[in-house]
C-alpha positions as CSV (number, residue, x, y, z in Angstrom):
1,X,5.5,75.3,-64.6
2,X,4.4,71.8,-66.3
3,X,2.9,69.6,-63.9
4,X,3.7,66.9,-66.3
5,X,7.2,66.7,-65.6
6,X,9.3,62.9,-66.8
7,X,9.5,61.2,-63.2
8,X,11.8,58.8,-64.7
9,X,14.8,59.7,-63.1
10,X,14.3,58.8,-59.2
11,X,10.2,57.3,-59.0
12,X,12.2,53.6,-59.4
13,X,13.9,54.2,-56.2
14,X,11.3,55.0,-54.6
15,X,7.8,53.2,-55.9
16,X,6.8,50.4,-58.5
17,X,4.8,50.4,-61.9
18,X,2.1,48.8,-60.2
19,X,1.8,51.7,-57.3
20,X,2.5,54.2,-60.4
21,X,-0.7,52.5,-62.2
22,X,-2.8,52.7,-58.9
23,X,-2.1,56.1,-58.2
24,X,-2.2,57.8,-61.5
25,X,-5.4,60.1,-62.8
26,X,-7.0,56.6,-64.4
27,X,-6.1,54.4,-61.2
28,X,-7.5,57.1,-59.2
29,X,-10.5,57.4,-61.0
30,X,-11.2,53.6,-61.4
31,X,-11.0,53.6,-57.2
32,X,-14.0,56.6,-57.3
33,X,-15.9,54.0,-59.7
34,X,-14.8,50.7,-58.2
35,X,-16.3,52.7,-54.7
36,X,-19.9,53.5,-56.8
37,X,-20.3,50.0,-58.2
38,X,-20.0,48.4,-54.7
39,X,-22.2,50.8,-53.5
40,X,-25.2,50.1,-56.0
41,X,-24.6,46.5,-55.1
42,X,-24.9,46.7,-51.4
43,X,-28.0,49.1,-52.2
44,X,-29.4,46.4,-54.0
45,X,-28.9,43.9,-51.4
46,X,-30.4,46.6,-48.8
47,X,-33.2,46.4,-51.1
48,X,-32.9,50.7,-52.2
49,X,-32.1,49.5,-55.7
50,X,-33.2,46.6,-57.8
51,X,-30.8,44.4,-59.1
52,X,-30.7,45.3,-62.9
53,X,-29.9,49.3,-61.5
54,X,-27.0,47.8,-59.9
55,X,-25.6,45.8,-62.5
56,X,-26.2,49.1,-65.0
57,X,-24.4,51.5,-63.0
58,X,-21.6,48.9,-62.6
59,X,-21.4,48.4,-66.0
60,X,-21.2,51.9,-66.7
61,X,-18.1,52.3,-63.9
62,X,-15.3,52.1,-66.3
63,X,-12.7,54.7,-66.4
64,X,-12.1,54.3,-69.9
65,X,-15.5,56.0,-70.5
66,X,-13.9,58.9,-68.8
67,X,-11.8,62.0,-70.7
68,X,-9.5,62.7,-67.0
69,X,-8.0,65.5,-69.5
70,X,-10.9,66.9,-69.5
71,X,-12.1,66.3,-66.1
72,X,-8.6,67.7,-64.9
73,X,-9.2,71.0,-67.3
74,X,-12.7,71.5,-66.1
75,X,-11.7,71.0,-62.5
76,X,-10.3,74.5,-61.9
77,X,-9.1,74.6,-59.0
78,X,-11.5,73.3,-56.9
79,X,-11.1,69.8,-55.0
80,X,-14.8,68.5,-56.5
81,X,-14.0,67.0,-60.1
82,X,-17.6,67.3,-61.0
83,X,-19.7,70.7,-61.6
84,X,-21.8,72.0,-58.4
């Protein structure tokens, strides 16, 4: 079966472009790195990281630097997107 099926035909009854954008692979993925960069900034102000640490990762918490084909073909199966 393709997963990737055209949802054109009923998803504008029932949701918007901007809830479509949110919850597709990139929105999803932008959440996970949205979630780190906060984190390195409240570690900062705890005083576990300096700064400059958490203005690099933040920097680096883009989801254009991510391939989510890839991530979704590596994935196999299990719930983790990253290797163990």
């Amino acid at each position: 079966m393709n997963a990737r099926r055209s949802q054109r035909l009923f998803d504008p009854l029932f949701t918007t472009e901007r809830m479509r954008e949110i919850f597709s692979d990139h929105g999803r993925v932008q959440s996970m790195l949205d979630f780190e960069a906060a984190l390195a900034r409240a570690e900062a102000h705890a005083g576990v990281l300096s700064f400059a640490a958490a203005a690099a990762i933040g920097a680096q918490c883009r989801a254009e630097r991510f391939d989510v084909e890839a991530l979704a073909a590596r994935r196999g199966g299990s719930d983790v997107a990253a290797d163990h």
